[in-house]
Structure formats: C-alpha cells, structure tokens
N, C-alpha and C positions, 0 to 999 in steps of 0.2 A: 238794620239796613243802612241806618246811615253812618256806621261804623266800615261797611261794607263798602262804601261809595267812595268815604273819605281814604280806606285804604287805596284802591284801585286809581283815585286821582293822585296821589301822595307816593304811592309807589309804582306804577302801572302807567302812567302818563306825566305825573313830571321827572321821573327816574334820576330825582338829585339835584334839578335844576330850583334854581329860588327863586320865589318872586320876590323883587325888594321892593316892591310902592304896591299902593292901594290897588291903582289902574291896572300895573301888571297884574296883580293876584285874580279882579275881577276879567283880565283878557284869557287867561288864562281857563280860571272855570267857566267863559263861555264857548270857547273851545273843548273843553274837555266834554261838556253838557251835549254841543253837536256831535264831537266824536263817541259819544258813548250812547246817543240815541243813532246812532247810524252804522255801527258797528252789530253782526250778528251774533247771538247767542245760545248756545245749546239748547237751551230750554226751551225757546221760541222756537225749534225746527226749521230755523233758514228762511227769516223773516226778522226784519230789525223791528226795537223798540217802536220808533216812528207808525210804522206798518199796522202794528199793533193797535196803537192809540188813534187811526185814520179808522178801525174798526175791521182788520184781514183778523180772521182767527188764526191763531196757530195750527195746523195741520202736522200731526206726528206720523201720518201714513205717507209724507210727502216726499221721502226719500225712499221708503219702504224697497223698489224694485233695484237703485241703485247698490243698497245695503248690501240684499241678495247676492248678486249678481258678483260683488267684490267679494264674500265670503264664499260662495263655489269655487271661483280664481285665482282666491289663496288657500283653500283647497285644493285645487289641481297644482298648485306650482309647489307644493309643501310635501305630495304626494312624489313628483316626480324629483324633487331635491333628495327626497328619503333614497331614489335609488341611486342617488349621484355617490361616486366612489372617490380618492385622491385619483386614481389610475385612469378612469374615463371622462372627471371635468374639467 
C-alpha cells in the first residue's frame, strides 16, 4: 500500500515536477494528501476517502438503476447501428 501511494504521488500528481527544498516536498504531500482524500474511487462506489472515515458506508447498489439504464441504451443504439448501411447513414 505504501508502494502504491508513493507511486500515484510520484507519478499521478507530481507528473515530473521536483520538489527542491524540504518545505516544497512537505507542501506538496500536503496537497497531495487533500487531493487523494477527496478525490473518488472505484471501490468506494461514488463516495470519497473523507466520507468514508466521517463513517458513510459505501453503498455498491448506489448507481445500480444508472448502470442499467445506460446498458439498455447502448443496447438499443448498437442494435439500430447494426442496421445502419454506407448507403442509408
């Protein structure tokens, strides 16, 4: 995990930039520390870190009708592509 952290601050938020003093390095991972508690995560189901630790559970049925609803959609648009020809689209 904390090979995991140090990647995603290392490559994923500073994307090349250096820090050259102490001060910078520590303004930096305090930024990074807010940006990556407040940023959402797959796993969480559309609730940040923050949310979490304030005691929201994660809820995995929370998109559940969204999901749906975009998989019929692209169903129906996939369907009517299939009868799309050069000559008629």
């Amino acid at each position: 995990m904390i090979e995991e952290t140090f990647n995603l601050f290392k490559h994923g938020y500073l994307k090349g930039d250096t820090p050259f003093s102490a001060k910078d390095c520590h303004k930096k991972v305090e930024d990074f520390a807010h940006h990556n508690n407040n940023r959402y995560f797959c796993e969480l189901f559309g609730i940040t870190p923050n949310q979490v630790l304030k005691g929201q559970p994660p809820d995995k049925h929370k998109f559940k009708y969204q999901i749906s609803k975009a998989a019929s959609q692209r169903r129906i648009a996939n369907q009517s592509f299939a009868l799309c020809t050069i000559d008629n689209c």
